[in-house]
C-alpha positions, -999 to +999 in steps of 0.1 A: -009-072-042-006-046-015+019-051+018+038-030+038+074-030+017+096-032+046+126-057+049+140-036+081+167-026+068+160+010+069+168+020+109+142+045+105+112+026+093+123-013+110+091-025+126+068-001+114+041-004+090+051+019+059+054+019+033+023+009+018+030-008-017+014-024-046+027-045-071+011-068-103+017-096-114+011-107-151+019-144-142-008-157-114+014-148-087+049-161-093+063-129-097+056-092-091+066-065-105+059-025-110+062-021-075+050+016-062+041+032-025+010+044-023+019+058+014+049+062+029+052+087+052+081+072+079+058+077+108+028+066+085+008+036+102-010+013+072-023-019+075-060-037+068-060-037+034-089-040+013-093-042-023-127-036-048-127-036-078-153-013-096-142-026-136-113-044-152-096-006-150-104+006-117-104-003-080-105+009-048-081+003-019-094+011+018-069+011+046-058+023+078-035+052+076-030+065+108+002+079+119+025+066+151+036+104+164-001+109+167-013+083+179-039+076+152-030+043+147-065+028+135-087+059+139-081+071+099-093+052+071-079+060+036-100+057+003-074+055-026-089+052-064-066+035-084-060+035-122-049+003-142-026+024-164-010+039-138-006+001-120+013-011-154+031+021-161+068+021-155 
């Protein structure tokens, strides 16, 4: 799963889209665990996720990563290769 990890509680970060996580889960769903940011600069601005997956141990997440200060919003796109092992790693 990737979403933006971001109950508000930070005052910093409430309403904003960062950080960008990913979590597994080894039970279809019902829970999730080795959570981990891929992004998350404060300021950072990530949202349409998508996922491909190239083999059972590597896939490719696109997504918006622009940046609020800037004013990229949705004018960068992010490629981000990741690794299986480092999605189950501790």
């Amino acid at each position: 799963m990737v979403w933006n990890n971001n109950n508000g509680s930070d005052p910093a970060t409430m309403n904003h889209r960062t950080p960008l996580s990913v979590a597994i889960s080894k039970d279809e769903g019902k829970t999730w665990g080795n959570i981990k940011n891929i992004e998350e600069d404060p300021e950072g601005w990530y949202c349409y996720t998508a996922l491909y997956f190239l083999n059972p141990q590597n896939l490719i997440l696109g997504h918006c990563a622009g940046n609020r200060i800037q004013k990229t919003g949705l004018l960068v796109t992010n490629l981000t290769s990741l690794n299986k092992e480092w999605l189950v790693s501790p």
